[in-house]
N, C-alpha and C positions, 0 to 999 in steps of 0.2 A: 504493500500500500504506500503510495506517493503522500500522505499528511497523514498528521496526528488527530487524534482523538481531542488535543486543544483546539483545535485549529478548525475542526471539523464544528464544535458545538460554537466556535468563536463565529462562525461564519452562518450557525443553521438559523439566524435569525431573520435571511435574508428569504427565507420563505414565505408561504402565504401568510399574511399579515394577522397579528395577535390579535384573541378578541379580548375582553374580559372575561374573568372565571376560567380561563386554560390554567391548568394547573402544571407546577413545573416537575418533569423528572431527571432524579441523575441529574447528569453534568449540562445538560442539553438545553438550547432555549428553551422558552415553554412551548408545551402545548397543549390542546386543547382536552380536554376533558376525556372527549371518548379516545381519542389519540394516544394518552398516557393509559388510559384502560385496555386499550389491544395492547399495547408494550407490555405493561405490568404479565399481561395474562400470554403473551408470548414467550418472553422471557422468564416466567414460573414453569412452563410447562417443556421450553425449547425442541419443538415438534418438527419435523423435517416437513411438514407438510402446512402450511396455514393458510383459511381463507376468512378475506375482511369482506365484508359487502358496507360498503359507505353510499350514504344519498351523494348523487354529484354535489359536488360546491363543498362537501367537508372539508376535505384534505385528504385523498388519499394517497395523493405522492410526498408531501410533508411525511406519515406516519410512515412510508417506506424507505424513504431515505433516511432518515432518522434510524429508523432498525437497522438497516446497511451497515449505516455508519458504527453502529456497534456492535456488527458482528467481525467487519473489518476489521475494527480497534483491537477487539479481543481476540484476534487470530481464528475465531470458529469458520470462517470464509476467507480466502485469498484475491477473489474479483468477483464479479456483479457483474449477471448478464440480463438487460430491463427488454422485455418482448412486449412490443405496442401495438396498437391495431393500423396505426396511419402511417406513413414520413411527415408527416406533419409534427406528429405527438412522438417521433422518435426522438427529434431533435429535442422536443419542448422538454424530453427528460432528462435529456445527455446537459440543456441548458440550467436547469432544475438541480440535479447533480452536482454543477462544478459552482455552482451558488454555496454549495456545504463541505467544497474540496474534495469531493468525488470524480475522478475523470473518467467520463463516459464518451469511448470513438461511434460515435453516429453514423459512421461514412463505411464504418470497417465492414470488408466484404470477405476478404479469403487470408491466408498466412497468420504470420506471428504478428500479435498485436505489441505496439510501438510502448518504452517501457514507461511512459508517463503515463498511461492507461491505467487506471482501476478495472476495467472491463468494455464493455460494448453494449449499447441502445441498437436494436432489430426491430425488425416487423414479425408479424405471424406468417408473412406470404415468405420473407426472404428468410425464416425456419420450415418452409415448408418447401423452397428448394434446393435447399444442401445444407439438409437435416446431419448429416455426420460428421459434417464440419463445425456444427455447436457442439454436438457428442465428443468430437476429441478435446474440443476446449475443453470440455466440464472435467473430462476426466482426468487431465493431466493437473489442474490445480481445482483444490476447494473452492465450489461457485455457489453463490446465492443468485436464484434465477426469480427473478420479479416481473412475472404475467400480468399487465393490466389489460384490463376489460377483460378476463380470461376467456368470458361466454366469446368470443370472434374465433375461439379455439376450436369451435363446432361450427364453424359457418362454414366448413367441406370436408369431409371424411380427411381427406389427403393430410389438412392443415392438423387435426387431431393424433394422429397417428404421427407426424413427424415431429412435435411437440414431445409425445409419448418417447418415440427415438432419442430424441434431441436432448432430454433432457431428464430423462430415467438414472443416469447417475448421478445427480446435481446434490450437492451434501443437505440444501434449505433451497423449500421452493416455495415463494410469496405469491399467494394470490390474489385478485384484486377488481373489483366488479362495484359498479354504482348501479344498478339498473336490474330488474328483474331479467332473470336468465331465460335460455331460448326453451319455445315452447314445443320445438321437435325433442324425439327419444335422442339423439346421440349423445353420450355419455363424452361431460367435458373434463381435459385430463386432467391426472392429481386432486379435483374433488371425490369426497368422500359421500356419497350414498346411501340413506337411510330410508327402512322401509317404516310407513307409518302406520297406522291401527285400521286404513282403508286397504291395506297391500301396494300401495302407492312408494315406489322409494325417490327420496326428492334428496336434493343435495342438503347439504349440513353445513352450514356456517359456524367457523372458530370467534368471530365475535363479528357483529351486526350492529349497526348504527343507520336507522332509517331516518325518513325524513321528517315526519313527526318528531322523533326529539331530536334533528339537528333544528326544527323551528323550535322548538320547547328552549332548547340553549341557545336562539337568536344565531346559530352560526348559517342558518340560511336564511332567506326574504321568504316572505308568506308571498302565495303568489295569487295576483287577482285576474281572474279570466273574462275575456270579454269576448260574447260569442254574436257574431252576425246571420240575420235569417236573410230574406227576400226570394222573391219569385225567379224561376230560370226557365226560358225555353229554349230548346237546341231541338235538331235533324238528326235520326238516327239514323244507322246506314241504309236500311229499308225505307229511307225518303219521308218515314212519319215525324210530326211534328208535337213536342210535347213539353208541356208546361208543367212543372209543378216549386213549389216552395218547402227551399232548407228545413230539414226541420219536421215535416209533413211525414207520416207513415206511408213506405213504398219501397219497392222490393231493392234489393241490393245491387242490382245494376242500375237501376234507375239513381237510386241514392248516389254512387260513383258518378254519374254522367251528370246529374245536377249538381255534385259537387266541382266537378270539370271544368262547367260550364260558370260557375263561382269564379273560379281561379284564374280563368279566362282575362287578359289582361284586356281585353279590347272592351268587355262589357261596363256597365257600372260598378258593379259588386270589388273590383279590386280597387279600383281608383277613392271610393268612396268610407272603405276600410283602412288604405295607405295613408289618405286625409286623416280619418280618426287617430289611428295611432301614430301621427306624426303631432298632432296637437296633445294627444297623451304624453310623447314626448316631451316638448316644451314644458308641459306641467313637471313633469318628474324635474326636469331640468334645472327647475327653479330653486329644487333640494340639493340634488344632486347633479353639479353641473357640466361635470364629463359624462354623464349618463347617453349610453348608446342603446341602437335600433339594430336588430336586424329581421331581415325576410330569409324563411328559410320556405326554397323555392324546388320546386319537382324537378327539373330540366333547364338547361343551360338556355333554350328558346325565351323560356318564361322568365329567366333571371337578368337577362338583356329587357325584356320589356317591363318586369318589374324596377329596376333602374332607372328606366328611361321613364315610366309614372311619376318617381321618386323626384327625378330633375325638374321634371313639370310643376310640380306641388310644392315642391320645399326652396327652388328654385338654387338648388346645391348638387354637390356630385355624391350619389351614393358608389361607395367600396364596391366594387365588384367580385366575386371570388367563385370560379370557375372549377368545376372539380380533375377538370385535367389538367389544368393550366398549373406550368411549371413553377411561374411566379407565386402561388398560392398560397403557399405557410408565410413568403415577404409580406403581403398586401394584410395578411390577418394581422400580424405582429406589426406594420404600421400603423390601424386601424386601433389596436389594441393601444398602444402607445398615445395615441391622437385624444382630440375631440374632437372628432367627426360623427355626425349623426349617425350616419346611417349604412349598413352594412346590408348585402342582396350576396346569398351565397346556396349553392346546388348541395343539398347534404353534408356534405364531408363535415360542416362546424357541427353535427347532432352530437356528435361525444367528443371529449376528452378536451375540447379547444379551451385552453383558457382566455377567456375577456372578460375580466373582473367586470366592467363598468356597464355590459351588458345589461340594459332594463328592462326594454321592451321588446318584444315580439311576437311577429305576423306568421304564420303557420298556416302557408301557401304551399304544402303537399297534400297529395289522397295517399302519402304513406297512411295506413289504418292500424300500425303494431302496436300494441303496448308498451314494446321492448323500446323505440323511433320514439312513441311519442315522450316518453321519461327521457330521455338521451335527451332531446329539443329542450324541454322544458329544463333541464339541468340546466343550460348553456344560461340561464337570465338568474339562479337563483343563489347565486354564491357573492357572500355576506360579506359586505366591506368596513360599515360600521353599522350600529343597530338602528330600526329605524325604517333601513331601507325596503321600498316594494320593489316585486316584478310585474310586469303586465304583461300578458299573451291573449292575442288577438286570434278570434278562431270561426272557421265556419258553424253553425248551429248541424250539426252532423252527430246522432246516436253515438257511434264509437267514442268519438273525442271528448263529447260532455261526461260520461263514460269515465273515461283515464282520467278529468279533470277534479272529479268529484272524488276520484280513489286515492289521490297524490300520496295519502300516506299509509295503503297498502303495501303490506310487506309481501312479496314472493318468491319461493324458493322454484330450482328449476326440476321437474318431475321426471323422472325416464319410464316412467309405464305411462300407460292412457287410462282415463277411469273404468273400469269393467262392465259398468250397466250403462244399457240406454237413456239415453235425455240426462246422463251426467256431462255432458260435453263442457268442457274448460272455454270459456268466453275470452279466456285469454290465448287460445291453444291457436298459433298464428300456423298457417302451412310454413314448409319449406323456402317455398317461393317467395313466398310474403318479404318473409327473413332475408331472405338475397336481395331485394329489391331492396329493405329497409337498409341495409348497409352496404349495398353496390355503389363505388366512387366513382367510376368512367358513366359516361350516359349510353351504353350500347344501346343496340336495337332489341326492344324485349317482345317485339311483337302484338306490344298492347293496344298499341294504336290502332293494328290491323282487328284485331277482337271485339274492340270496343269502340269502332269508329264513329263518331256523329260529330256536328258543327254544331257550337255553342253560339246560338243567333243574338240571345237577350238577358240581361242579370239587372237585377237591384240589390240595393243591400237596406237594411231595415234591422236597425242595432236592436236583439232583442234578449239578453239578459247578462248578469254579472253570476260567474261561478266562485264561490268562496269559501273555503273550509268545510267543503261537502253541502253547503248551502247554495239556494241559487236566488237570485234579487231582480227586480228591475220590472216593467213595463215596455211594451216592444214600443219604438220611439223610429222618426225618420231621423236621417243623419242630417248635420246641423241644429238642430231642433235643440230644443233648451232642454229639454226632459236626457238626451244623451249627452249634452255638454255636463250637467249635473255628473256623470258618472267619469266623465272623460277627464273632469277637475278636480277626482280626490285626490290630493297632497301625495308625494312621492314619499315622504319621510313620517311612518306611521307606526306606531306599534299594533300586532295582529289584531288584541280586541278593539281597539279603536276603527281599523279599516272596517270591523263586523259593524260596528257602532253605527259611523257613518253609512253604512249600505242599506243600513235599515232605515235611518233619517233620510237618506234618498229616495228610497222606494216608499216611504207616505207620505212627503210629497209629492212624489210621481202620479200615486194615487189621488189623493186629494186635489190635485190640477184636474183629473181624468174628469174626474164628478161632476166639475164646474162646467165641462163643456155640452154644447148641444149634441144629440145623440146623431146629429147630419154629420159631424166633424169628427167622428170616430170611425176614421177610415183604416185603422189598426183593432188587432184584435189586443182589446185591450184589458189584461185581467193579470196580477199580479205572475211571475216565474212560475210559483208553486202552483199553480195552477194550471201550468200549460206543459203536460210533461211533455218530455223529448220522447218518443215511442220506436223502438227498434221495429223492423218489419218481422223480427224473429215476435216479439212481445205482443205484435198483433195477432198472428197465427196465433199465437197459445191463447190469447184473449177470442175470435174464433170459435176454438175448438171446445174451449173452457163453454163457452154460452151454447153451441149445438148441444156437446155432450150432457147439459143442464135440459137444455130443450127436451132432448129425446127422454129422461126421464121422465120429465112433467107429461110425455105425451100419454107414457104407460099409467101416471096418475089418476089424467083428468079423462083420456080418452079422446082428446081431441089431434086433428093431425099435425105435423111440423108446421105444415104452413101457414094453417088459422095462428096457432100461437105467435110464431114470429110477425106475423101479421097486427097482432094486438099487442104485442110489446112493442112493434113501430108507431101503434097508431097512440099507445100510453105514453109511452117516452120520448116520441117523437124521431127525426131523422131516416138516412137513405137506412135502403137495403145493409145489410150483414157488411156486404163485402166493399161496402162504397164508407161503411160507419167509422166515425174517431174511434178512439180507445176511450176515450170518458165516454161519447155514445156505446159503447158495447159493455162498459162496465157496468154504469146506469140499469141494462138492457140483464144482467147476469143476476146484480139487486133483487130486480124484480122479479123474476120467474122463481129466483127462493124466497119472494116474500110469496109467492102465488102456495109455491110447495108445500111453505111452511103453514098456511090457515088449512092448507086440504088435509092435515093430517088428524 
């Protein structure tokens, strides 16, 4: 090792920034709370195997270089080999590293490493093509192999298996994961496997730090979600024409192709959403005044014309950042450094990218993972002093309000499937899914061809705030005074206060509602909690739920499907079964058990 153990804790303060309440261990700057807690409990137990699952924004390259550095110190390790998922976030570790006197070669590809070297920063793809060339490293000296985001370990048989090769002799191997693991079977390597009281074996976490109590200990921003409805019409590729609103129950391609049609930069729906949260901006800005933006955008097509929105309305240049484009790690790490508003970038910032000052963001993919959307959402919530918020702007889309509401959902990664029917995992994304969600070049996936239709028409119509699993607001036109209300809460809040304020929002919102003529309620207007978001899977089971009710009552009363469904239209009102809301079908479920329950 090239430094000492003074020199190493003399310099770890240059890490991610102290909060309050980090508690100090050893010789070592402080740190934070859960931080010295995985140490404590690594260092009692000294396990050749360990895995951390931290909410993005804690720190979990702080708590690993720190353990480095002391296994370094103490001789238990000779060099450090860190495997990342990008070249982006290789570097950011090899830079991270020599912040605390650790030297990490970023660049190193074959031969003997150069003797100023602690070790080497890789990718998973460049251990997954000359797997035995990390194997002879490990074997000739004592290595600590530090896996981040280890789940990209499973994102191809090849990558796992050479991993498993590569690093099967390694004396300590650190694992390291922000983000619920993947929801295919392949077993990711060096986790350990437990089966639970269902037969289910999920992976086992050595110490867990979720996102709940990293807001509990203020080391992340509570994050406030602002979700946009409006009406979409588009051409499908059979030449039909079809309309419907975000939001609205409707089957799963159709939801995809309105959400498309959303995202569409030539409609209203983005221009009008950009607007909003660029005046969110501003607001935040007033707190915190390097506070950045960014668009995280499906395709390099949409990332040019989401940009080119961005110059129109703010009259500034937003960052561009291209996922093949060579300059790409420069242009984030200028951005990062800057205060420039606004950043417009094709996937690759969903993990691991650090930009502290990240506030706000627009969530302009039909990525639909759960794995994607936690990664995205990481990027805005990591804590610089307390106080601060994040804000993410989002289509009114089932899945997303969904993730939004679950934020501090813990999950572990499964390798069986559930065994009985209609147990299906909500979170269980395909394979495919998964590739798409962490695919960095834009190939041709063919989706285009599948799913082809022209997005003709969008609006957008701001219709609720997500918060702490709560949901707020009255649907409002954009510009409108009733969205500016939500667009102006202060950037510098503490969590129950942000609830505080959302709730004084939203009776005023109401209270406005009331005073109006009932001609001027050209919005459906009726508090969040009352308009739920309805998946197309939750209408089927609502459906099935009211036939399968039906057909009993038929055996009760005697009467046939048809009169009955007939009289619970003409009681409760509303279309047919298959044209009805979800409140219309619950309504419609009510009643035939209140018929049930007098016949008995």
């Amino acid at each position: 090792m090239t430094t000492t153990a003074a020199s190493s804790s003399a310099h770890s303060h240059h890490l991610s920034p102290a909060f309050p309440g980090r508690a100090p261990w050893g010789t070592a700057s402080k740190l934070r709370a859960w931080q010295q807690g995985a140490m404590e409990k690594y260092l009692q137990e000294q396990p050749r195997d360990f895995l951390a699952v931290a909410t993005p924004g804690a720190g979990k390259t702080t708590f690993a270089l720190t353990l480095a550095s002391w296994l370094l110190h103490h001789h238990v390790v000779q060099q450090v080999t860190v495997v990342a998922p990008t070249e982006h976030l290789k570097k950011q570790w090899a830079e991270a590293a020599a912040r605390i006197g650790i030297k990490l070669d970023p660049e190193y590809s074959a031969g003997p490493l150069g003797r100023e070297y602690d070790g080497v920063a890789v990718t998973y793809a460049g251990v997954g093509v000359r797997p035995m060339l990390h194997r002879n490293r490990v074997e000739q000296r004592k290595t600590l192999v530090i896996l981040d985001e280890i789940h990209h370990a499973g994102d191809s048989k090849s990558w796992g298996e050479a991993c498993l090769e590569a690093f099967e002799p390694a004396t300590r191997r650190l694992a390291l994961t922000g983000t619920p693991f993947r929801s295919d079977t392949n077993p990711i390597p060096f986790v350990t496997y437990e089966e639970g009281t269902d037969g289910i074996r999920r992976s086992a976490a050595d110490y867990t730090y979720g996102y709940g109590n990293a807001l509990a200990d203020h080391v992340v921003r509570p994050v406030i979600f602002l979700s946009y409805s409006g009406n979409m019409r588009w051409r499908t590729k059979a030449g039909d024409e079809i309309a419907a609103r975000l939001g609205e129950p409707m089957t799963k391609d159709a939801v995809s192709q309105a959400w498309r049609t959303a995202l569409d930069a030539r409609g209203e729906w983005m221009p009008s959403v950009l607007r909003a949260a660029d005046q969110r901006l501003t607001e935040v800005r007033k707190a915190i005044p390097d506070a950045g933006a960014l668009v995280i955008a499906s395709d390099q097509e949409s990332a040019r014309a989401y940009a080119k929105l961005i110059r129109e309305i703010t009259g500034t240049k937003a960052t561009l950042v291209l996922s093949d484009d060579v300059g790409a790690s420069k242009r984030i790490d200028e951005f990062s450094d800057s205060d420039d508003r606004w950043m417009v970038a094709v996937r690759m910032v969903s993990e691991g990218v650090d930009v502290p000052r990240l506030a706000v963001g627009v969530y302009a993919t039909t990525i639909s993972t759960p794995l994607f959307f936690a990664q995205a959402v990481g990027r805005f919530v990591r804590s610089r002093r307390r106080g601060e918020t994040a804000s993410v702007f989002l289509p009114t889309v089932p899945d997303l309000l969904t993730f939004a509401n679950e934020m501090e959902k813990e999950r572990d990664h499964a390798l069986d499937k559930p065994k009985k029917e209609g147990e299906e995992d909500p979170y269980a994304e395909s394979e495919k899914e998964m590739d798409e969600a962490n695919k960095e070049q834009d190939e041709d996936t063919g989706e285009q061809e599948q799913f082809a239709f022209e997005a003709l028409e969008s609006e957008a119509v701001f219709d609720r705030v997500l918060y702490d699993g709560a949901e707020f607001g009255m649907q409002a036109h954009p510009g409108s005074e009733e969205e500016q209300d939500y667009l102006g809460i202060p950037g510098l809040l503490e969590p129950d206060q942000v609830q505080l304020l959302l709730q004084k929002r939203q009776a005023r919102q109401i209270a406005h509602s009331r005073k109006k003529p009932d001609e001027e309620a050209d919005l459906l207007e009726l508090p969040a909690e009352r308009r739920p978001v309805v998946s197309h899977k939750e209408m089927m089971e609502l459906r099935k739920r009211l036939n399968t009710l039906v057909s009993a009552y038929v055996h009760q009363s005697g009467k046939p499907h048809g009169v009955i469904h007939t009289e619970l239209r003409r009681v409760c009102g509303g279309p047919p079964s298959a044209e009805a809301t979800a409140g219309q079908l619950r309504q419609r479920i009510e009643k035939v058990q209140e018929w049930a329950t007098r016949m008995r």
